[in-house]
Each structure stands twice: as structure tokens, then as C-alpha cells.
N, C-alpha and C positions, 0 to 999 in steps of 0.2 A: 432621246431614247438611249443614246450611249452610256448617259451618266447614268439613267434607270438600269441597265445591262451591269455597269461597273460598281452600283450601289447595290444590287443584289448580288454580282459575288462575294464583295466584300461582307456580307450577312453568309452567304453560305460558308465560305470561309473560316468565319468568327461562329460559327453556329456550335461546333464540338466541343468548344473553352467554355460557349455561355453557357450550354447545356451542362456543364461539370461544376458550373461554377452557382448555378441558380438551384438554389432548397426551393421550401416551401415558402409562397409568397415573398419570393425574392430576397430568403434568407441566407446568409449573412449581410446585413446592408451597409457594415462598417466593420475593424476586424474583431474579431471575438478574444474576451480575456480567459484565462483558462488559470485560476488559481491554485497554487500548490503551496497548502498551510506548511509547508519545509523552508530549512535554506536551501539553498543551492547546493549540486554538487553530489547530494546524497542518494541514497538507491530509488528512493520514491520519485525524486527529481529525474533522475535521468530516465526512468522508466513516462514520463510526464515529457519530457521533451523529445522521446522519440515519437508518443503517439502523438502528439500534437504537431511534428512536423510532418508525418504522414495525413495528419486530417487537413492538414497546408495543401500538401500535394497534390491529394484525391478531390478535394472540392475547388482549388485552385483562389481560394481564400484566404486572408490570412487570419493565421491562428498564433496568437502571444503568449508565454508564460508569465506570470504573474506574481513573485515566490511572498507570500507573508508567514514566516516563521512564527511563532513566539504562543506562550498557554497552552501547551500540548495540543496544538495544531484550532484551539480555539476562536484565534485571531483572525485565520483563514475563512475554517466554516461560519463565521457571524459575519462578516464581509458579504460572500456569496450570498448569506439565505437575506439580506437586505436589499442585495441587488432588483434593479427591473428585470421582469418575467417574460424578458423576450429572447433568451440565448445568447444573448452577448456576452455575459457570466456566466461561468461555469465553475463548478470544484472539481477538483481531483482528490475526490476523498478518499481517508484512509480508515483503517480499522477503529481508528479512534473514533468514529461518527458511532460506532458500537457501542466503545468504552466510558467516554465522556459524560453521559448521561447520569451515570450509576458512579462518579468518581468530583466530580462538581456540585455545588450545591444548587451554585444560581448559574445558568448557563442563560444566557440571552439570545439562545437561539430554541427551536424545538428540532429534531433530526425527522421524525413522522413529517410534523407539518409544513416544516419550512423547504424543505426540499422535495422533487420529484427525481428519481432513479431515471439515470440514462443506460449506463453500461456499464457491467462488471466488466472490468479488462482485465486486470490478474491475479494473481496471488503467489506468494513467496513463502517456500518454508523456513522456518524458526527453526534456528540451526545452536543447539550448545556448545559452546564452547570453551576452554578451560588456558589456562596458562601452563608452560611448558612446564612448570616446575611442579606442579601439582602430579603426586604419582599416580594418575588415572589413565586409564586407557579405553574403557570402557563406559556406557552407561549406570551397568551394575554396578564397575566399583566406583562409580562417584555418587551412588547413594547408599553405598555401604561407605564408604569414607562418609558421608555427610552423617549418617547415624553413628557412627563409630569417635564422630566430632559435634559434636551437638553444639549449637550456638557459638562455629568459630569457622565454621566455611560460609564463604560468602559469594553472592554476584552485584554484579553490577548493574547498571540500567540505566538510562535518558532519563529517569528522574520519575515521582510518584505518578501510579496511573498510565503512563505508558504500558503499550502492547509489550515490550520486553520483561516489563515489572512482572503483570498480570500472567504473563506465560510462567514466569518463576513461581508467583504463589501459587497458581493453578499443579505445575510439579508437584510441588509439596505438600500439595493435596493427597494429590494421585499415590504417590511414593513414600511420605512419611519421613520425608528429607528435608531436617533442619538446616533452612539456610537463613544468614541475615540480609538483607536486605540493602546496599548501598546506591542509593542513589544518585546521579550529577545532572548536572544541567547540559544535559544532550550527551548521544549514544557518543559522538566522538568523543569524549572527555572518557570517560566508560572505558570506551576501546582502547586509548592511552594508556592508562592503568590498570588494562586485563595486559595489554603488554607489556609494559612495563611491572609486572607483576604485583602492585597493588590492590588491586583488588584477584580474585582466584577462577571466575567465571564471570558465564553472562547470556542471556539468552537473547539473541539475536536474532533480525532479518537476515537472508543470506544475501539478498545484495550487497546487503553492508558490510559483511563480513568475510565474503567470498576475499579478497583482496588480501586479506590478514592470514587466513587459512591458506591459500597457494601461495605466501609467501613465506610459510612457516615459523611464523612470529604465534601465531596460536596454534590449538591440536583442537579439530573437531570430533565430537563425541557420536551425533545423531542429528539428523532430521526429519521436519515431520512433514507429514505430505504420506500418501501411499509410494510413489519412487524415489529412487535415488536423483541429484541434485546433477546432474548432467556432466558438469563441471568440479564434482566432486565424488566420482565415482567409485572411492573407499570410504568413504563415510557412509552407514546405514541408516535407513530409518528408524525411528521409536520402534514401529510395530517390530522390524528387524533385531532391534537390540533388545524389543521382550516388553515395551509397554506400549500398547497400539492403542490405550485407552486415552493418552498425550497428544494430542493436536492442538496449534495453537499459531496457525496462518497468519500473516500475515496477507493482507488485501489491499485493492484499488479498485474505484471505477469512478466515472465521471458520472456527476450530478448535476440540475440545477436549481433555479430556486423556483418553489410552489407555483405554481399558476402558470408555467411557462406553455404555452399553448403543443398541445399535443402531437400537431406534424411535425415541430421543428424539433422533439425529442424523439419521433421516431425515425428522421434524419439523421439525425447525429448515430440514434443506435443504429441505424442502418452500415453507414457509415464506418463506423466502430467494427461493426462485428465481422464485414470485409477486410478492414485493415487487419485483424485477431486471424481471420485464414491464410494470408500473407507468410511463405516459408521465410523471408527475408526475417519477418516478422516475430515467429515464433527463436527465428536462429539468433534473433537480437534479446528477447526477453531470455531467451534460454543462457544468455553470455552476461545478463543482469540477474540469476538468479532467479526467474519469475517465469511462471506457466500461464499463458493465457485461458481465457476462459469465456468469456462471451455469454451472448441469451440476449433474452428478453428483458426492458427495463423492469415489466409486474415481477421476472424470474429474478433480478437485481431485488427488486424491494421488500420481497419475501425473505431472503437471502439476509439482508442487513436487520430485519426483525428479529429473526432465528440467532445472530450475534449478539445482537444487543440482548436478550433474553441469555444466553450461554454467559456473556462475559457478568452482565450485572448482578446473576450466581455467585461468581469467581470475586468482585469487589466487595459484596454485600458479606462473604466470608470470613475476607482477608480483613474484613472493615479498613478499605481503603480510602483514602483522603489527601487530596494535593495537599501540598505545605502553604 
């Protein structure tokens, strides 16, 4: 009988962990990959390795990053959507799951079919930015210099078909502002050269850029988003600086791939969307540039349709094409 007595406390005991730690059908049953199509280091990533170590926490499971860089984040999402459809894999997808489609020709994945939405978790405003030596100070006057320079002001960018590219042609849509186009292989090479004054702009994430701007190596012009960027509380937004017709977010939320059975992604968003109420939470994306955001995964997939349709306007324009 004793051992019966000491084998039920030890269950009562153990009961608060099992309960945190058991999803549906005893999900996770080994630890989950969570893929982030970046390298390391960069604003997507560490916004990916914070929520992923809060989904560590909260479920008392472990959760791994996984980084596959390379194809303008193509590498990443064809990995995942091949993956088994049991929640073990997971993406950390980015706007580019919008872009891709309408910028690739043959993509070996589908974005509709291959994946199921779990969670939008953030989004990050696209923040301009210029080099010191350029005499702007404004948004006005760098599309009155840009007209007034036709075919010799330029930005930079991660290279064709990225979110930074797309946000630039979409500008020069909107505004009538000739710019050229320079592209590199990845935002940090970009950023080197908007510093170093080789190239003249560049339209950015602000996670990525926040660091360059408070350190006074660039001058930001605007962002977009309806507020100001928390952490950059002189910089205005588009609509603030007079063109509120300019938005051009950046985004995240985790995915997985087709078929993964329905509890264990309304788990995860469950999950999610606790960790997204978290002040800790919102105080940590707030210090990476990014506003949480949350919902429903149908609220996620509606969401990614509505981009994909907005950006494959902006490519099918600009008649954009990887190299």
C-alpha cells in the first residue's frame, strides 16, 4: 500500500508538467523543427528565436531553430512543405511566401496547397532610409531629388524579388520617383554600401535597420505601419510624411505543411496567440522593430491570399524576375 500512496503522489506531483507539456494526442512526441528560410542573426531570426523559446517554455517541450538560408528564402519553404504532416516541421514564414510565386517561374512548392496557416505573429514596418550624404531630409525631398535626378538615384536591396526590392518599385509607382535598382546578395552586403555610401538608399525592415539608424551611420526618412516605430520616435510615418497610400510590411507567422491534422495546429495557435498577449512579449518584439499580431489561422490564410494578390500586381508591373 505504501508504494501505491508513494506512486500516486509522485503522479500528483508530475501531473502540472504533464499537463503543460501534453497537446493533442500526446503532441509533440519528439522535439519539433521550426525552420527559418534566413541565416542566422538577422531580424527574422531573432524574432524566430524568441518565439520559439517561449513555445519551449509554455509547453515544456522542446522547440529547435533550424536556419536554411539560400533562393530568396525558397530553400526553407520547399523543405517544410515536403515535410511529414505531423507538426514536427514547421516554417517561419515570411512575406516572401506572398512574393515568390509571381517572381519564380518554376517553384517546387505551391504556398495555397502545400501549407496550412498556423499563426500570424508579427509584422515589421519598412522603414527608408538614405545615406548621410544624400541632402534629404525628408520624404518630399527625396522624391523631388529623385525626379529632379532621373535615372541616377539609386537603392539598394537583398537582391531581385525580395520584399525590399518590391517595396522600392511599388514607391515608384506610387510617387513617380526614378530610382535604379541595385541589387546584392543579401540586405547585409546592401546595408555595407548604403554605409559606406555606395549605394544612396534602401528600403528596409526595421529590425534590420534599427541598429544603423540609432547608431547614426544612416538617416531615416519614414515608416510605414499606421504609428511610429517605438524606438524611433522622430521618424514619421508615410501617411505622416504625406503618402499613406505606401505600405509595404513586412511579416511572419508560422506555418505547416498540408495535411497536418487540425488539433495540433489549433494548439500551436492557441499557443501562439498566449505567447503574442505576453507584455514581456510585446516589450521584446517592440525592441526588434515588430508589432505582434495574432488571430486565427483561416484569419492568417485569408491574410497571405490578400498579399499574394497585392505583391503579384507590384512584380507583374515592375516585370520582375530573379537573375
Amino acid at each position: 500500500m505504501r508504494y501505491v500512496q508513494l506512486a500516486a503522489l509522485a503522479l500528483a506531483l508530475a501531473g502540472p508538467s504533464i499537463a503543460l507539456a501534453a497537446g493533442p494526442g500526446g503532441y509533440p512526441s519528439r522535439p519539433v523543427t521550426v525552420v527559418v528560410p534566413f541565416a542566422p542573426g538577422g531580424g527574422s531570426d531573432n524574432i524566430a528565436r524568441y518565439i520559439v523559446s517561449r513555445l519551449s517554455e509554455r509547453t515544456k517541450a522542446t522547440f529547435i531553430i533550424d536556419n536554411k538560408p539560400g533562393a530568396g528564402t525558397n530553400i526553407g519553404n520547399e523543405f517544410v512543405s515536403r515535410a511529414a504532416p505531423d507538426g514536427q516541421t514547421l516554417l517561419f514564414g515570411q512575406v516572401t511566401l506572398a512574393i515568390n510565386p509571381s517572381v519564380y517561374k518554376t517553384l517546387r512548392y505551391n504556398v495555397q496547397k502545400d501549407f496550412v496557416p498556423v499563426a500570424h505573429i508579427a509584422d515589421s514596418p519598412t522603414v527608408l532610409i538614405v545615406t548621410s550624404a544624400l541632402p534629404v531630409k525628408s520624404v518630399k525631398e527625396f522624391v523631388s531629388y529623385a525626379k529632379s535626378h532621373p535615372g541616377t538615384l539609386n537603392y539598394g536591396s537583398g537582391g531581385k524579388g525580395t520584399s525590399v526590392h518590391l517595396s522600392g518599385e511599388l514607391f515608384s509607382s506610387l510617387t513617380g520617383a526614378q530610382m535604379v535598382h541595385v541589387p546584392y546578395r543579401g540586405s547585409a552586403l546592401a546595408m555595407t554600401d548604403l554605409i559606406g555610401g555606395q549605394v544612396q538608399s534602401m528600403f528596409d525592415t526595421a529590425p534590420s535597420a534599427l541598429q544603423h539608424i540609432k547608431g547614426g551611420k544612416v538617416r531615416a526618412l519614414a515608416v510605414t505601419g499606421t504609428k511610429r516605430v517605438i524606438d524611433l520616435p522622430d521618424v514619421p510615418t508615410f501617411a505622416e510624411a504625406g503618402y499613406a497610400e505606401f505600405d509595404a510590411p513586412a511579416w511572419y507567422g508560422l506555418l505547416a505543411p498540408a495535411a497536418t491534422p487540425a488539433p495540433i495546429v489549433q494548439y500551436l495557435s492557441a499557443e501562439v496567440e498566449q505567447i503574442l498577449k505576453e507584455p514581456a512579449t510585446q516589450q521584446r518584439l517592440a525592441q526588434l522593430g515588430a508589432v505582434p499580431v495574432g488571430g486565427s489561422p483561416d484569419a492568417f490564410g485569408k491574410f497571405i491570399q490578400a498579399e499574394s494578390a497585392r505583391w503579384s500586381a507590384v512584380a507583374l508591373k515592375a516585370n520582375v524576375t530573379p537573375d
